[in-house]
C-alpha positions as CSV (number, residue, x, y, z in Angstrom):
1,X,2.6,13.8,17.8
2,X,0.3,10.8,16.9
3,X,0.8,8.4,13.6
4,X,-1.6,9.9,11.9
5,X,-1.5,13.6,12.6
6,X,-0.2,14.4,9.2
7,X,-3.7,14.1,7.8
8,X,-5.3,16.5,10.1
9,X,-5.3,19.5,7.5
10,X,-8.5,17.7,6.0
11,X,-11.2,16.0,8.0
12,X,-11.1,12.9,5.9
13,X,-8.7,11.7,4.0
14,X,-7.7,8.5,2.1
15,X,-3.5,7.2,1.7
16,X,-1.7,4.3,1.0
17,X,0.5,2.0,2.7
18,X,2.4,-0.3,0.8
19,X,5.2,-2.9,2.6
20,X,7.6,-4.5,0.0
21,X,8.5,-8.0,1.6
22,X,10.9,-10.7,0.9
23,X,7.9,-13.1,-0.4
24,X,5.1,-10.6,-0.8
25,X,3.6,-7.2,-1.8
26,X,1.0,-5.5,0.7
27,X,-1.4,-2.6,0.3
28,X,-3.7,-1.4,2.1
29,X,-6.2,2.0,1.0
30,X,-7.4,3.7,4.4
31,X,-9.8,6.6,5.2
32,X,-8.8,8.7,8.3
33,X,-11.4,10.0,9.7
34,X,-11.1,12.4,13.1
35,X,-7.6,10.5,13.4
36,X,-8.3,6.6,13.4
37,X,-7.8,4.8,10.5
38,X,-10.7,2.5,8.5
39,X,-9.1,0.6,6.4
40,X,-10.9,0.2,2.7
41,X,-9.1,-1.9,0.6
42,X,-6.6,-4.7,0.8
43,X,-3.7,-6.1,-2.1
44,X,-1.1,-8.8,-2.1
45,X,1.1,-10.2,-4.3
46,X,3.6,-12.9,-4.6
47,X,7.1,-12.3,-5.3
48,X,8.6,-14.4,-7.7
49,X,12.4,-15.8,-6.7
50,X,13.9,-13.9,-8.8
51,X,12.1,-10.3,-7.9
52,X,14.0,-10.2,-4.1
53,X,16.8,-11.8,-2.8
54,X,17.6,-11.6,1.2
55,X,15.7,-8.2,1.7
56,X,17.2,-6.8,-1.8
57,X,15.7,-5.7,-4.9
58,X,17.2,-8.1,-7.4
59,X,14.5,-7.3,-10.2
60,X,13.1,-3.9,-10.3
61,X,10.4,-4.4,-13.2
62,X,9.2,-7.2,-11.5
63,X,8.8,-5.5,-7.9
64,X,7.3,-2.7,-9.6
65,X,4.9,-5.0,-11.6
66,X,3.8,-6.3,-7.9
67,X,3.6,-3.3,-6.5
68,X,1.2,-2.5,-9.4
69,X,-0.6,-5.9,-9.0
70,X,-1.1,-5.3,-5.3
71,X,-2.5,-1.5,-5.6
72,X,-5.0,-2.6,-8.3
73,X,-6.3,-5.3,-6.0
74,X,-6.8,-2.9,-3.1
75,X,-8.2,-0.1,-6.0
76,X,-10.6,-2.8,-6.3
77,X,-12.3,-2.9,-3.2
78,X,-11.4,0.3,-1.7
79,X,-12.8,2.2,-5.1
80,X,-10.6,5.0,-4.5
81,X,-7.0,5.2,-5.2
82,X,-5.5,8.6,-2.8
83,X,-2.3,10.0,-4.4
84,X,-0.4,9.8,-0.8
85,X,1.4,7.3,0.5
C-alpha cells in the first residue's frame, strides 16, 4: 500500500496537507496525478508565543486564525482549494 493510494478512485485529484508546528503553520495544495504528487501551492505562518507552548495548543483562535492565514496563502498560488486533507 503506497502513501498516496487513497486517491486512486479518481485519476487526478487535489488535497491538503497542513503541519501545525511549535513556531509555524504549513500548507501545502498538491495534485496527484497517476500516484506522484505535484505540489501547487505553498502557506506559512508564524505562530505568535502565545498561540503554542512546548508542542501544545495554548490559543485555539489564534492557531485556527493561522491555519486560515496559511491555507489562503497556498489558495493563492495553487488556485484551487480541494475539500480533503
Amino acid at each position: 500500500m503506497g502513501l498516496f493510494d487513497f486517491l486512486k478512485q479518481n485519476k487526478d485529484r487535489f488535497a491538503i496537507s497542513l503541519d501545525i508546528g511549535t513556531e509555524f503553520v504549513k500548507t501545502l495544495i498538491f495534485e496527484v496525478v497517476e500516484g506522484k504528487a505535484a505540489v501547487k501551492g505553498v502557506g506559512m505562518e508564524r505562530q505568535k508565543l502565545s498561540d503554542m507552548a512546548a508542542g501544545g495548543v495554548t490559543d485555539i483562535q489564534g492557531v485556527i486564525k493561522n491555519c486560515e492565514e496559511a491555507l489562503s496563502q497556498a489558495y493563492q498560488e495553487a488556485k484551487i482549494l480541494p475539500d480533503q486533507a
